[in-house]
N, C-alpha and C positions, 0 to 999 in steps of 0.2 A: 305576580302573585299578591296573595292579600296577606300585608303581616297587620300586627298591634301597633297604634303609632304611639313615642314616648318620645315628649318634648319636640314634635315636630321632623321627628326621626322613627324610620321602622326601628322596633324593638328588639335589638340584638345585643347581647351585652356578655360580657366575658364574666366570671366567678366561680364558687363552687354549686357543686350539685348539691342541695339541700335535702332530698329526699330519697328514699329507695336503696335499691340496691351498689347502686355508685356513690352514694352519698359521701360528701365529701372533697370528690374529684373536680378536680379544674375545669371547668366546660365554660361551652361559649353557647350560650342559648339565643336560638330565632325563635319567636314569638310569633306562629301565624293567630290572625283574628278567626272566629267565626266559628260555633260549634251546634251541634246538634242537640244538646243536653244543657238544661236550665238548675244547674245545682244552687239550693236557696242560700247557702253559706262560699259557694266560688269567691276566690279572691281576686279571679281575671275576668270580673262581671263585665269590666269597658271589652273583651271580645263577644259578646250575646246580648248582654241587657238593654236593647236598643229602644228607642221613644216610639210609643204606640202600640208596646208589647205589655202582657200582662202579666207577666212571670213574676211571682214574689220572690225578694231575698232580705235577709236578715239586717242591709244595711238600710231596709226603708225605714225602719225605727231611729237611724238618727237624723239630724238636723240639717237640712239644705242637701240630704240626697236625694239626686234624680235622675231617670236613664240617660243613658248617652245618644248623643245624636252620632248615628252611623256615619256619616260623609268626614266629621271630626276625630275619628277614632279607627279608623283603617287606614294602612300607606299602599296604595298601588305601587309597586316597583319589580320592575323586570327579574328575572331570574339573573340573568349576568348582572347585575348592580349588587343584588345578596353575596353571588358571589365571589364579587371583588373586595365587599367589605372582610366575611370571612375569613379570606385569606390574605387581610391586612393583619390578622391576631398571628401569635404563635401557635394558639392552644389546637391541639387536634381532635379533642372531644368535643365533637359538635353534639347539642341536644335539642330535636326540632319538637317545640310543645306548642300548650295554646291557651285557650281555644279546643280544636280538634284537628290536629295535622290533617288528618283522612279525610278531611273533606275536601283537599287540594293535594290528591298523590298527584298529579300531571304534573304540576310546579315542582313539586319535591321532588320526583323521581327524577326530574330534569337536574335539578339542583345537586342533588345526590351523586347522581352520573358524574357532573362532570368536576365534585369534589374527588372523587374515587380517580378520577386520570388525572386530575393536576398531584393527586400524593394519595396514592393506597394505604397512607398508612391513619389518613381519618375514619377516628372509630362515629358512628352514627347513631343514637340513640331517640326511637320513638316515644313519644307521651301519648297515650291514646285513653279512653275510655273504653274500649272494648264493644264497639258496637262497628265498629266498617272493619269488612275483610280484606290486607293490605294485596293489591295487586300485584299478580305473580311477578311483573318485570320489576318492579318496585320492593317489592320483599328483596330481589337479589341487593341492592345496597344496604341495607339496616343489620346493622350490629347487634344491637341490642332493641326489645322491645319493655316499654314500661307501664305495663298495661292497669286500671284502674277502674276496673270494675266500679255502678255505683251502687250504693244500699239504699235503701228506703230512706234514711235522713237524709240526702240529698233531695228530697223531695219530687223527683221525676217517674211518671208513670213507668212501672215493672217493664210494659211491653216496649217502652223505647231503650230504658237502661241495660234489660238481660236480651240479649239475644245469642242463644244457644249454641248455630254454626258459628258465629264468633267467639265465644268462649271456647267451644271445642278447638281448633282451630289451634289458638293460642295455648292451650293447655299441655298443647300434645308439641309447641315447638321450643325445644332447649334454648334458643334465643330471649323467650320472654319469663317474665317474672311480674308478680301481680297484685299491689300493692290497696290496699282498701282504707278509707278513712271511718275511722271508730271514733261516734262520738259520744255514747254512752256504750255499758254494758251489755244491754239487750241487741246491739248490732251484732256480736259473734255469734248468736246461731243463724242468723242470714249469712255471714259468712261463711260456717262449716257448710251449711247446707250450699253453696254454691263449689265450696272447696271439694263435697264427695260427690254433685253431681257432676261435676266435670272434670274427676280426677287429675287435681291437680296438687302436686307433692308438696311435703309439707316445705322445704328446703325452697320453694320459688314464692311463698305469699310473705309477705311484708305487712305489718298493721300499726295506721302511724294516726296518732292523733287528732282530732279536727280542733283547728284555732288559728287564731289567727295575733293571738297574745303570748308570750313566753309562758304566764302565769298561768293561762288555760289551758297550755298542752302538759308545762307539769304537775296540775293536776290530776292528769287525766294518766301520763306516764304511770306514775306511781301503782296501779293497779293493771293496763294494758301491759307492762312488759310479763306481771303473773301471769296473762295468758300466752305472752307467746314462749313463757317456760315449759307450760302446762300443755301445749300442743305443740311442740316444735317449731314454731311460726317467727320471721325476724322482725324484731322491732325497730322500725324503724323514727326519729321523729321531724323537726324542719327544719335543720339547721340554720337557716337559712334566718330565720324569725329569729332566732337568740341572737343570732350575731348582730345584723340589722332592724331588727323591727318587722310590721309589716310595709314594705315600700314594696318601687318597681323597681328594674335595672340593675339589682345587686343577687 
């Protein structure tokens, strides 16, 4: 399978869950590479922004950025090597993000399986965007889905980001919940409007700030939690950023 490489290692690393509805919890996150969706503000550009591509993102404005070369930035490694590291940790909240998991259920499903017979008692959490339908055998392992729709500030064409039987799909499964990044105000009627077309309750959306600085999410805090007073909606923000920064592995 193809994960993110860090430091010459696939990208697996134990901490907390920083986002969503788990936020908080102990998890041990794999990092697969490669996704479908070119978000211009993404903070795991090294899995998509590959040399020869022309996707813009917000880090071309500073100084000595440039895409990554693909052969440097992916680890080929077997599914039994994943998971023999895995089950080197304690923690049992596995969370498989990316990139876009769904673009390697084969590997994951494998992976997943045979998490689930060495200890049924690992909980399994997807990171997806909401655009691939998880296959039937494959849905049987996932605990939880964390799904993230994208909005027009992510800057990816409507007809790649919305796709309808995926949203429905997920909307209608008690498993998933469905988290959106707000980076101005004007984002929340795109959101309502995706939240009443594909009735999804107000109790499962989550709306968390876009930044990638402590300083720019609590600006941005400060008026996004009025809205999810104001609509029943949970706020969520990155923990992850306050504690550490923006880095990898933590």
């Amino acid at each position: 399978m193809k994960l993110a490489r860090l430091k010459g290692k696939p990208e697996i690393f134990y901490t907390i869950q920083g986002e969503g509805k788990s936020l908080g919890k102990p998890s041990l996150f794999v990092r697969t590479s490669l996704c479908n969706l070119h978000c211009i503000w993404c903070d795991t550009d090294y899995t998509w922004n590959w040399e020869g591509t022309s996707f813009p993102h917000v880090y071309d404005r500073d100084p000595g950025y440039t895409k990554y070369k693909k052969s440097e930035w992916i680890e080929e490694i077997p599914v039994s090597d994943v998971l023999e590291i895995i089950c080197g940790y304690e923690c049992k909240n596995i969370v498989l993000t990316g990139g876009e998991p769904m673009l390697q259920q084969k590997e994951l499903q494998e992976l997943c399986r045979a998490l689930k017979k060495t200890d049924s008692t690992y909980w399994i959490e997807m990171e997806t965007n909401g655009t691939l339908l998880p296959e039937k055998d494959f849905d049987l392992y996932l605990d939880q889905y964390n799904v993230s729709p994208k909005l027009k500030n992510s800057n990816n064409p409507e007809k790649l980001r919305i796709r309808p039987e995926v949203l429905h799909y997920f909307s209608k499964n008690p498993r998933a919940s469905f988290k959106f990044v707000i980076d101005s105000r004007a984002d929340l009627q795109e959101v309502l409007d995706i939240v009443n077309t594909y009735r999804i309750k107000a109790p499962q959306v989550y709306l968390m700030p876009q930044g990638t600085a402590a300083g720019q999410l609590a600006e941005k805090r400060v008026w996004l939690v009025e809205i999810c007073k104001q609509y029943g909606f949970n706020y969520t923000d990155r923990l992850h950023i306050h504690i550490w920064g923006s880095k990898r592995g933590v």
